[in-house]
C-alpha positions in Angstrom: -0.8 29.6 43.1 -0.9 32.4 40.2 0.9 35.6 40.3 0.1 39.0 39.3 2.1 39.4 35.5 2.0 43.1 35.7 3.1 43.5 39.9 4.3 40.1 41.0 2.0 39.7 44.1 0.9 36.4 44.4 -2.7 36.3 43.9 -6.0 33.9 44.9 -6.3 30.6 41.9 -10.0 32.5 41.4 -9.1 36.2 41.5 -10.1 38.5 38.2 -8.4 41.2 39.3 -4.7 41.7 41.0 -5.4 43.3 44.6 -1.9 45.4 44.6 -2.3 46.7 40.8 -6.1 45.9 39.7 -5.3 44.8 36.8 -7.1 42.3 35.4 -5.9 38.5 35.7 -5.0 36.7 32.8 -6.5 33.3 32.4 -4.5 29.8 31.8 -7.2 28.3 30.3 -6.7 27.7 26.9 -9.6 28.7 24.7 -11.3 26.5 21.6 -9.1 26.7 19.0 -11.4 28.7 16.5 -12.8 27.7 13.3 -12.4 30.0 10.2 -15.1 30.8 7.8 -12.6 28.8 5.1 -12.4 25.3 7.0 -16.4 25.8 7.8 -16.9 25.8 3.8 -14.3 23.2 3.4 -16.1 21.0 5.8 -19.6 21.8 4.0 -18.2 21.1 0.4 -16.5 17.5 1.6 -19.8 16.6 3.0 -21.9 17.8 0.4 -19.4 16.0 -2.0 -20.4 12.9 -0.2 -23.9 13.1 -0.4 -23.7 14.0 -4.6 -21.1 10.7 -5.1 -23.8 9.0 -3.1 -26.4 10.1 -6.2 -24.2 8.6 -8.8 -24.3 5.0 -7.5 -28.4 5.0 -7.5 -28.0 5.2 -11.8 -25.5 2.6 -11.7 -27.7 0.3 -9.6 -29.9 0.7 -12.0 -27.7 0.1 -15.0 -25.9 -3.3 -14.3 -29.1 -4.8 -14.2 -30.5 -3.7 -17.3 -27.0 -4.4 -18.9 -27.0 -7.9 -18.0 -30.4 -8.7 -18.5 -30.4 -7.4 -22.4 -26.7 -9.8 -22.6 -28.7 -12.4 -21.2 -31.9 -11.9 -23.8 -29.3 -11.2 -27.0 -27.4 -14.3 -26.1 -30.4 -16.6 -25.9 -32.3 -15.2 -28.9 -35.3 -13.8 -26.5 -36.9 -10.4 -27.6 -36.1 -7.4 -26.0 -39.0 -5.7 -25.8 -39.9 -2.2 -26.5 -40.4 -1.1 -23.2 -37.0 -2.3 -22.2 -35.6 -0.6 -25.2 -37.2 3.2 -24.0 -35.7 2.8 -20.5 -32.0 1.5 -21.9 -32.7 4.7 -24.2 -33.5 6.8 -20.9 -31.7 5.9 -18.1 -28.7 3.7 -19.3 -27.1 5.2 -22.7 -29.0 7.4 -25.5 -26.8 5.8 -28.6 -26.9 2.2 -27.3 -31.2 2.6 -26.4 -31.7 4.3 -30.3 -29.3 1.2 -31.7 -32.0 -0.9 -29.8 -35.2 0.8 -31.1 -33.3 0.5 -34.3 -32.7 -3.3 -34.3 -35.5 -5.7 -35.0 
């Protein structure tokens, strides 16, 4: 059972309006606690923070291998070829891949 807040009379669980005041009925039912335009952007940047840290670990993939296999060719005397050498100087480290066009 709900009662008026304004009048007192006791008033139907459904009713809008009080019959003895006609005031409007306030509602029990608590609203969705609203989002502000701040925690919206927070939530975008964490997310979109996630998918960035995600592009750093396609380069390192791509760099353990190549580190390992010119170890593996330096330590058993096996040319590194120039082709290897380009890509080191591309996508792994600029000083290190001119150091290995540099080396015969």
């Amino acid at each position: 059972m709900k009662f008026c807040t304004k009048c007192g009379k006791e008033l139907v669980d459904d009713a809008v309006i009080c019959i003895g005041c006609g005031c409007a009925v306030e509602s029990n039912e608590t609203s969705a606690p609203k989002t502000t335009g701040l925690k919206t952007a927070i939530k975008v940047f964490m997310v979109l923070g996630t998918v960035f840290m995600g592009f750093y670990l396609i380069p390192l993939a791509w760099c353990i291998p190549m580190t390992i296999s010119y170890f593996n060719k330096v330590n058993s005397g096996k040319p590194v070829s120039t082709a290897f050498k380009v890509c080191s100087l591309l996508f792994v480290n600029t000083i290190a891949g001119i150091l290995m066009l540099c080396d015969n």
